[in-house]
ZAGUSE-541455 format. One record per residue (C-alpha): residue number from 1; residue in one letter; x, y, z. Coordinates in pm, 1 decimal, m for minus. Each point is the difference from the previous one (the first is absolute). Layout:
ZAGUSE-541455
+-----+---+----------+----------+----------+
!   k ! r !       xx !       yy !       zz !
+-----+---+----------+----------+----------+
! NUM ! A !        X !        Y !        Z !
...
+-----+---+----------+----------+----------+
This chain:
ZAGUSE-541455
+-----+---+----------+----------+----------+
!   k ! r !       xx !       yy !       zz !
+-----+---+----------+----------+----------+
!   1 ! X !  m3992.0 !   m975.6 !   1275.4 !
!   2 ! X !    334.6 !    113.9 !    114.9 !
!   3 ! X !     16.3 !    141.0 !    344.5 !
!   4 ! X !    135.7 !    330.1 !     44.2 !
!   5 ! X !    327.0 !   m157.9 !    225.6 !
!   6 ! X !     84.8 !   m171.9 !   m370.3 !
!   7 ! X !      5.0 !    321.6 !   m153.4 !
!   8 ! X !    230.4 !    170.2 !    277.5 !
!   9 ! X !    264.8 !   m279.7 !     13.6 !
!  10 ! X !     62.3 !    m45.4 !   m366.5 !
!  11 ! X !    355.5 !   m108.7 !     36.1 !
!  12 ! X !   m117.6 !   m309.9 !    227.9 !
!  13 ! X !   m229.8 !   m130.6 !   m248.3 !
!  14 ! X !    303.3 !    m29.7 !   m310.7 !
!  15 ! X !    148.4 !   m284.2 !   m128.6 !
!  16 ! X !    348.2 !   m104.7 !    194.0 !
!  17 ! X !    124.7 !      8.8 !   m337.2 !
!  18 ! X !    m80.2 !    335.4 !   m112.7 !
!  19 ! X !     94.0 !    138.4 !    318.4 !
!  20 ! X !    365.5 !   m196.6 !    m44.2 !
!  21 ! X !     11.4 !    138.4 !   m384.3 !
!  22 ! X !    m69.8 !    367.8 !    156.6 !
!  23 ! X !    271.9 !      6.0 !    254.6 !
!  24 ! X !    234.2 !   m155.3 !   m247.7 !
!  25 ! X !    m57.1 !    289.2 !   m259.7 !
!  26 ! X !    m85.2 !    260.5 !    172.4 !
!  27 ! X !    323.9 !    m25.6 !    261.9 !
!  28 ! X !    183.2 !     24.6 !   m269.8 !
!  29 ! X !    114.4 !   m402.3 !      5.6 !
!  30 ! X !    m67.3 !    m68.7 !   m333.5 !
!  31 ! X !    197.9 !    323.0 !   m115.1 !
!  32 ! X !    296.1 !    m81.8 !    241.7 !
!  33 ! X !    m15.2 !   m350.6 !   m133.9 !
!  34 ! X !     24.6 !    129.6 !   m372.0 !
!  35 ! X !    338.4 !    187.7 !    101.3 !
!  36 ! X !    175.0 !   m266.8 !    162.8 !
!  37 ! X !   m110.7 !   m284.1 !   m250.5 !
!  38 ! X !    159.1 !    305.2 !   m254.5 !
!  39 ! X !    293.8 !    m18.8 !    159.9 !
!  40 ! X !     82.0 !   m305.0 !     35.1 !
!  41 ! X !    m41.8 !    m10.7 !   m380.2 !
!  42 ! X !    240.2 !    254.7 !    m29.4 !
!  43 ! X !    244.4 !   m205.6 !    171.7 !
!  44 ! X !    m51.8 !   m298.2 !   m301.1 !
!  45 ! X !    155.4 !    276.6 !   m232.1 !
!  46 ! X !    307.8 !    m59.2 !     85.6 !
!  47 ! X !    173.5 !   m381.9 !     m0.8 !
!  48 ! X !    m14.0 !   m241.2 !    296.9 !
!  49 ! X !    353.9 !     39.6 !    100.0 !
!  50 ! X !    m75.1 !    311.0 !     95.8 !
!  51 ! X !   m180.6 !   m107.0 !    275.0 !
!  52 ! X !   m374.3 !    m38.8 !   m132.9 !
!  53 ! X !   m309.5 !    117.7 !    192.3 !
!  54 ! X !    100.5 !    217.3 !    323.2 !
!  55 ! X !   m287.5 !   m111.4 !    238.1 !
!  56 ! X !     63.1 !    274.8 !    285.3 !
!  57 ! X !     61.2 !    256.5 !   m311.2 !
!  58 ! X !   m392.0 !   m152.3 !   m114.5 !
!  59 ! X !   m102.4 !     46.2 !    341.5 !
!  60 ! X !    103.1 !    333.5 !     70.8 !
!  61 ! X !   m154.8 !    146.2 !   m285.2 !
!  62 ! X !   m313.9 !   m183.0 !     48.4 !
!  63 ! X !      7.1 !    155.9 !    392.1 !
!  64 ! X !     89.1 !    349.2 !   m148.7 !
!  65 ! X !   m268.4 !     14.9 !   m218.0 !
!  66 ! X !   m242.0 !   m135.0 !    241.0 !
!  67 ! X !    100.7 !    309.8 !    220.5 !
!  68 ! X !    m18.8 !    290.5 !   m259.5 !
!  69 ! X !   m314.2 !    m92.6 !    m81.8 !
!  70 ! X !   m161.2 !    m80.5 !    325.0 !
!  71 ! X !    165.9 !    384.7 !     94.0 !
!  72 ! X !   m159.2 !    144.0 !   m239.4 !
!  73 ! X !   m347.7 !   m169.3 !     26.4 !
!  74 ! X !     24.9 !    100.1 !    386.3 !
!  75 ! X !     69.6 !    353.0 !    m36.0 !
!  76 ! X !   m219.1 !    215.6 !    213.7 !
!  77 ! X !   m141.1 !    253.4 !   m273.6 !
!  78 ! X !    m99.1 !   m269.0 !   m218.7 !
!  79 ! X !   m257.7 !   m149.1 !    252.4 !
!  80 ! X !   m158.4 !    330.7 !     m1.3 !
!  81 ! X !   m116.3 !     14.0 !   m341.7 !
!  82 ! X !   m306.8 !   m270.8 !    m67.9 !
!  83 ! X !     m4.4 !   m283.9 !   m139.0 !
!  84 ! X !   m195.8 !    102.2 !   m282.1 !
!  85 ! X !   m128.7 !   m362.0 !   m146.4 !
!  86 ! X !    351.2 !   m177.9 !     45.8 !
!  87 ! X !    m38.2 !   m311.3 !    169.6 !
!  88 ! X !    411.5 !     m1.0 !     18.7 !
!  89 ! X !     46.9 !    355.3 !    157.5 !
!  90 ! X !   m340.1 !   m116.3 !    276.4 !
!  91 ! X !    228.2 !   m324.8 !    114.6 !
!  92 ! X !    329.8 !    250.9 !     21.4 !
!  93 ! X !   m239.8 !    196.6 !    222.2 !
!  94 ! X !   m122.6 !   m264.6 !    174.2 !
!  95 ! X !    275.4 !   m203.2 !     71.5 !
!  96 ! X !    224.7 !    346.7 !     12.3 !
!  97 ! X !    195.5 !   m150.1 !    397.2 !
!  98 ! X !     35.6 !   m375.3 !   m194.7 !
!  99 ! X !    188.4 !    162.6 !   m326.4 !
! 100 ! X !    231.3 !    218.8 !    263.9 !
! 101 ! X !     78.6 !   m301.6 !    209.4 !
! 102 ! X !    114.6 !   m182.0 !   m349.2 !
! 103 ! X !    170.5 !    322.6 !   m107.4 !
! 104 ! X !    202.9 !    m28.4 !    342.7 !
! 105 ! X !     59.1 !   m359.6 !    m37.4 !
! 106 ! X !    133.7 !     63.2 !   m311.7 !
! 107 ! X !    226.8 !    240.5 !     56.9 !
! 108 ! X !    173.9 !   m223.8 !    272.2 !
! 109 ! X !     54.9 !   m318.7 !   m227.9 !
! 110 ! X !    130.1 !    328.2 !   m323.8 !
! 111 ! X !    229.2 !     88.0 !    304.6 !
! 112 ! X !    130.3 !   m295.2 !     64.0 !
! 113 ! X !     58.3 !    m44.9 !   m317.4 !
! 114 ! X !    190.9 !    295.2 !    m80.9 !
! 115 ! X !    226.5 !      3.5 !    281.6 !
! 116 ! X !     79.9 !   m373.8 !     32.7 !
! 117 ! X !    110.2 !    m43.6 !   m365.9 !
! 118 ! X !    187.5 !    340.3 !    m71.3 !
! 119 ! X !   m237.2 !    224.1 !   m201.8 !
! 120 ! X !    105.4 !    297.5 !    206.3 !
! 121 ! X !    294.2 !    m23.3 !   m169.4 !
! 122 ! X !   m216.6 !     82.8 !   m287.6 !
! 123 ! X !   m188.0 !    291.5 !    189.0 !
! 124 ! X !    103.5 !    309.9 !   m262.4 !
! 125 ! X !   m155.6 !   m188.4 !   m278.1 !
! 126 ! X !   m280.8 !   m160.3 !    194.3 !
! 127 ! X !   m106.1 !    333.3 !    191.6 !
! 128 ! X !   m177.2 !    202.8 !   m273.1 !
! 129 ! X !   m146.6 !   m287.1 !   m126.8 !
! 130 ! X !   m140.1 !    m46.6 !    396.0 !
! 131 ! X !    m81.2 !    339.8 !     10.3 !
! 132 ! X !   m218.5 !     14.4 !   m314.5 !
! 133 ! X !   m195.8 !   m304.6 !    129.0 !
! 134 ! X !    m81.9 !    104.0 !    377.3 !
! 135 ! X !    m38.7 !    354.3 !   m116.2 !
! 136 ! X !   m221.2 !    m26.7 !   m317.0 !
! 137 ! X !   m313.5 !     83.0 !    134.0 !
! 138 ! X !     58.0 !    222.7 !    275.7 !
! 139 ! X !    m96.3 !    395.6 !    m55.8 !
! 140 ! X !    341.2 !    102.3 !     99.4 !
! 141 ! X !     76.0 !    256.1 !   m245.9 !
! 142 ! X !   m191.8 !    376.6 !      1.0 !
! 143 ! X !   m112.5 !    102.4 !   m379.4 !
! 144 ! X !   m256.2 !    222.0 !    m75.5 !
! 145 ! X !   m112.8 !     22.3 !    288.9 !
! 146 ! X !    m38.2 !   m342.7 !    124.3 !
! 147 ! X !    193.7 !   m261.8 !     89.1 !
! 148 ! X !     71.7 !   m249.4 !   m270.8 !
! 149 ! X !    103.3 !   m357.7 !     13.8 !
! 150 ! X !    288.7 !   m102.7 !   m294.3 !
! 151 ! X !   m292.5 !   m185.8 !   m147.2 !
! 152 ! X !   m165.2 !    257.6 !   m116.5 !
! 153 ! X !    263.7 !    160.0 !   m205.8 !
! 154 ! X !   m215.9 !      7.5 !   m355.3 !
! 155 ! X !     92.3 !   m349.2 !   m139.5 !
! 156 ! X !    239.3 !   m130.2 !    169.1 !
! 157 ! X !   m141.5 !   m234.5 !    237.6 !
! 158 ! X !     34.3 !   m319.0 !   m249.4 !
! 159 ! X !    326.5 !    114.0 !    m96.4 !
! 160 ! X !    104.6 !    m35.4 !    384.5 !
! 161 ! X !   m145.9 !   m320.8 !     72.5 !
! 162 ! X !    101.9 !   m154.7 !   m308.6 !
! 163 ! X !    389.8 !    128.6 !     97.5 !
! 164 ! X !    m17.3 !    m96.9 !    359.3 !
! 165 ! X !   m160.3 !   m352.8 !    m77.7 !
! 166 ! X !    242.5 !    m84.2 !   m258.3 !
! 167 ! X !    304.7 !    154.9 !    191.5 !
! 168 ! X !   m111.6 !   m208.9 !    312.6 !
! 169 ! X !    m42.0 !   m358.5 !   m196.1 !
! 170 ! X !    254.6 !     26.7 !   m248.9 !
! 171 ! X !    299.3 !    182.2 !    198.8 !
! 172 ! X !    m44.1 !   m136.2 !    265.8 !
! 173 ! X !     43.3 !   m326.4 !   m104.6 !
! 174 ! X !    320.0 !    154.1 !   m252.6 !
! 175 ! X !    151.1 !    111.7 !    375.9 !
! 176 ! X !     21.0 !   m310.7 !    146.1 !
! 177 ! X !    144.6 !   m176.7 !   m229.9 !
! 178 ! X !    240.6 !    271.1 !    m55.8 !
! 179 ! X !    m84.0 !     71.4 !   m345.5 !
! 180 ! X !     23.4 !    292.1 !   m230.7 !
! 181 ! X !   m373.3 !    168.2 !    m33.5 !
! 182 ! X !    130.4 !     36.4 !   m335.3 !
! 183 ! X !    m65.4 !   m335.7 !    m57.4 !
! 184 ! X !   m360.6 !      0.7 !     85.3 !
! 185 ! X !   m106.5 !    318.0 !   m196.2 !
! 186 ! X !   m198.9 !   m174.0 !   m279.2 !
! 187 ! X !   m234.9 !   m175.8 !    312.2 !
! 188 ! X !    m24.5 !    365.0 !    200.9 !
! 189 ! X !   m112.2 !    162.8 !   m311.2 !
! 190 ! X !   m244.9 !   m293.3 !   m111.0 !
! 191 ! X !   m168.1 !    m22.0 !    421.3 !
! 192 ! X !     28.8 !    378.0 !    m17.3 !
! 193 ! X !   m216.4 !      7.1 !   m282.2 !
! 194 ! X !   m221.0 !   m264.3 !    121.0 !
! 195 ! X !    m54.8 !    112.8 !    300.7 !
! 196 ! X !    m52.7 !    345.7 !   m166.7 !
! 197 ! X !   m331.5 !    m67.2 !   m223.3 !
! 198 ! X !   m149.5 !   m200.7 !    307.6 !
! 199 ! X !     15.3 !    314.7 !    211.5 !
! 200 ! X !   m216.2 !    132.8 !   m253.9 !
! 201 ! X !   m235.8 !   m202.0 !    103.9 !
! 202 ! X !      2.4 !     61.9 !    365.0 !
! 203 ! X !     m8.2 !    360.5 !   m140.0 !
! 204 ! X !   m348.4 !    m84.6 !   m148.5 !
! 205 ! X !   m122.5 !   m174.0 !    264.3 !
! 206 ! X !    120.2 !    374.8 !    252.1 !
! 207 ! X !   m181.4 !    213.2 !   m277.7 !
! 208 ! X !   m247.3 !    170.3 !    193.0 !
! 209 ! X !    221.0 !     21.4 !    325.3 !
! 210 ! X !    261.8 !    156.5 !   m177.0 !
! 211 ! X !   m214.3 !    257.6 !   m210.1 !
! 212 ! X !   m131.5 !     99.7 !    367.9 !
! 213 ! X !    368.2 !    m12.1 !    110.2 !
! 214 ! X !    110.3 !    217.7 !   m277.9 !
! 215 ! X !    278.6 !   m294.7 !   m120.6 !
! 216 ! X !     55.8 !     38.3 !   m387.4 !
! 217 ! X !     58.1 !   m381.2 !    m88.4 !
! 218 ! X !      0.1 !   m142.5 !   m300.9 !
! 219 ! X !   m389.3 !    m36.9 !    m56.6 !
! 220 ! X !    m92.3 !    355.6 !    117.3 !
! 221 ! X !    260.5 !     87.2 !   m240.7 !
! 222 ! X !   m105.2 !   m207.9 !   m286.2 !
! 223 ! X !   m298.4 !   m137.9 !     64.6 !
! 224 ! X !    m78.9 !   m376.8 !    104.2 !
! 225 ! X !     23.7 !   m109.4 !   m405.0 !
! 226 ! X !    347.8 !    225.9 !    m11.8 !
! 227 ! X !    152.0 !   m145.3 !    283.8 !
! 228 ! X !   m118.2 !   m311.8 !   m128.4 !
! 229 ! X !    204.0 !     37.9 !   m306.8 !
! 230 ! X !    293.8 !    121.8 !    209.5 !
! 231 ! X !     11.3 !   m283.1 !    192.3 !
! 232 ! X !    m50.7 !   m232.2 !   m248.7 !
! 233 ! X !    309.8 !    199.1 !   m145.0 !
! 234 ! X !    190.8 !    m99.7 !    287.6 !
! 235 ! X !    m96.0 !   m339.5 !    m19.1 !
! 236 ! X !    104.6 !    m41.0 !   m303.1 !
! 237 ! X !    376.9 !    140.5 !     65.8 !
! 238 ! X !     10.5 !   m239.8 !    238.7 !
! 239 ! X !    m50.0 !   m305.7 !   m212.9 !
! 240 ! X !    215.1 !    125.0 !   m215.2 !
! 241 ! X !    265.7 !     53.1 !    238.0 !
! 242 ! X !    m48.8 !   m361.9 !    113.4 !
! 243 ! X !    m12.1 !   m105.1 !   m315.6 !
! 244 ! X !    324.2 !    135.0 !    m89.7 !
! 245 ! X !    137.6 !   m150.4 !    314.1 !
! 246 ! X !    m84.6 !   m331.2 !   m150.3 !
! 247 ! X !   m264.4 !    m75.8 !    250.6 !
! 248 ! X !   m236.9 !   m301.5 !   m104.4 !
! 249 ! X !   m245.7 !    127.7 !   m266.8 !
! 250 ! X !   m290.3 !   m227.2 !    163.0 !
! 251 ! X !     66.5 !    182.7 !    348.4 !
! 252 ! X !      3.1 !    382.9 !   m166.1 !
! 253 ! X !   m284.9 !   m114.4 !   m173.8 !
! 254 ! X !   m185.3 !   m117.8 !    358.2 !
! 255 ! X !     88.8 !    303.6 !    159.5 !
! 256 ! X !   m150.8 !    258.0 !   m303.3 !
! 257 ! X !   m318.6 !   m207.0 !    m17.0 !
! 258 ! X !    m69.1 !      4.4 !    383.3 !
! 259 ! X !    165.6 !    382.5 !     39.8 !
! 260 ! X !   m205.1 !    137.5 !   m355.9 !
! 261 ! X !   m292.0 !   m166.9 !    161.7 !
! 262 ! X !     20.9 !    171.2 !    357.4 !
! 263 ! X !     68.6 !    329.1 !   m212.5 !
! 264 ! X !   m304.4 !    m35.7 !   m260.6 !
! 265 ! X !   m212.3 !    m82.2 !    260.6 !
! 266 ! X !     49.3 !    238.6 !    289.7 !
! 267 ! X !   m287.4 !    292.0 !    100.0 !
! 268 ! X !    m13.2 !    180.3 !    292.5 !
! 269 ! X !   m320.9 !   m222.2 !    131.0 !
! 270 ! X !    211.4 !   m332.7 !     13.9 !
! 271 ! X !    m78.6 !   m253.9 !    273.1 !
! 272 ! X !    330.7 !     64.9 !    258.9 !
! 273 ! X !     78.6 !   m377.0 !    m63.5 !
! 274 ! X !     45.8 !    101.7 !   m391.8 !
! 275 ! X !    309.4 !    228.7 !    129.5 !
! 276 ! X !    139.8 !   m155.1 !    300.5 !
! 277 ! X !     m9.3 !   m351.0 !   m147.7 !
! 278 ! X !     10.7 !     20.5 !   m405.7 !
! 279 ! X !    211.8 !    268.0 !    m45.7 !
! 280 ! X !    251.6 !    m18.7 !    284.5 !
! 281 ! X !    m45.5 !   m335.7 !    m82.1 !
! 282 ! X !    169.1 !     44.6 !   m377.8 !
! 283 ! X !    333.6 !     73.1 !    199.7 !
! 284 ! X !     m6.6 !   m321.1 !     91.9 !
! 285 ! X !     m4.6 !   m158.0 !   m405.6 !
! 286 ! X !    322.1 !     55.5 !   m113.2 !
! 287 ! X !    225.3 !    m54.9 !    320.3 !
! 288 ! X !   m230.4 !   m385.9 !     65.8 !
! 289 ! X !     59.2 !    m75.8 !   m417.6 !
! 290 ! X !    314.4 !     53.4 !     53.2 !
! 291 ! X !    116.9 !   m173.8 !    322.7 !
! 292 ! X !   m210.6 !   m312.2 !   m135.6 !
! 293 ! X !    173.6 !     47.3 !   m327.5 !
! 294 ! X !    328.8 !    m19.8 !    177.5 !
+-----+---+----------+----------+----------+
């Protein structure tokens, strides 16, 4: 039989491996990874002689993303509410002075970044998308009584990380190379879209929270099978936007199977490893096909 010091000191008893996988996901690695490895792909779309993959552009955005996240998972009133079952928001919790001390690290090496290769030069374009990121979940706005965060606006919390993710890894990489957005529209429309039916999941995975939080998403809206079918909607504008780009059928075809699968297959009672590393995970499909294909 157990003793009862086994039962108090769970986290001593796990697999090194499990614990690694947990910090990796759950710090929001993975998901920074996904971005950078996104835009570096974005660099590939336009010709060598341009000046191919822009490591310290890479790096920055894999340091910014690191740091939204991290903000938001350390904010104060979120480790208030329970945990309520999710062994992803418990490690937040638990490891709440670890994922501030990354956050801070982060921000120095984004800094650095920003100010030793120019982007303030690009601050009026860069601000508002800065501003929607760092400011996305804080209540800062008084409506009906409360104070409201932007993400609650009824619906329009995919739409806004679907913008700022594709703004962030496409333009970015369009800026320094000194190239017309315009030229990159058909890829911000297809990773808007992409990104768009995956936050749809995330929004399945928050149902309960965000019934109790009053946020209208997509399935409080629609239901789970609706925003199932609006997703899948999504996902299928995408592929056709790649398609029409004249991206590799075998890679659009990769990237519906593994995103359709994620969508199909997501309920509310999903292991935290199903979200953090499957479906952040399908971020990842397109952008590796593609730099191997290149």
């Amino acid at each position: 039989m157990d003793s009862p010091a086994s039962f108090a000191a769970p986290e001593g008893g796990r697999r090194f491996g499990q614990r690694l996988l947990d910090a990796v996901l759950f710090s929001s690695a993975w998901l920074a990874g996904a971005a950078a490895v996104q835009t570096a792909a974005s660099f590939r779309r336009w010709p060598p002689a341009d000046g191919g993959v822009n490591g310290r552009v890479v790096a920055l955005v894999f340091a910014a993303t690191l740091l939204v996240y991290n903000l938001d998972a350390v904010l104060p009133f979120k480790h208030r509410q329970p945990a309520a079952g999710s062994g992803r928001k418990a490690w937040q919790q638990r490891h709440r002075r670890a994922l501030a001390a990354l956050a801070g690290v982060a921000a120095l090496a984004a800094g650095y970044f920003f100010l030793a290769d120019g982007w303030w030069h690009f601050l009026p374009a860069l601000l508002p998308l800065t501003g929607l990121a760092l400011l996305y979940s804080w209540p800062l706005v008084r409506w009906q009584g409360q104070r409201r965060a932007v993400r609650e606006v009824p619906l329009l919390k995919g739409f806004l990380i679907a913008g700022v993710w594709s703004a962030i890894t496409v333009g970015l990489p369009a800026l320094a190379l000194h190239r017309p957005l315009a030229e990159a529209l058909g890829l911000l429309a297809q990773r808007f879209m992409l990104v768009l039916a995956l936050t749809i999941v995330f929004d399945i995975r928050d149902l309960s929270r965000d019934r109790a939080a009053g946020t209208r998403t997509f399935p409080l809206v629609l239901g789970v099978g609706g925003a199932k079918a609006a997703a899948l909607a999504f996902l299928a504008a995408a592929m056709t936007l790649g398609y029409e780009r004249g991206v590799p059928p075998l890679g659009l075809g990769l990237t519906a199977l593994a995103a359709a699968a994620v969508i199909l297959l997501a309920e509310e009672r999903r292991s935290d490893y199903f979200f953090a590393l499957l479906a952040d995970g399908v971020l990842l499909v397109p952008a590796v096909l593609y730099l191997i294909g290149r």
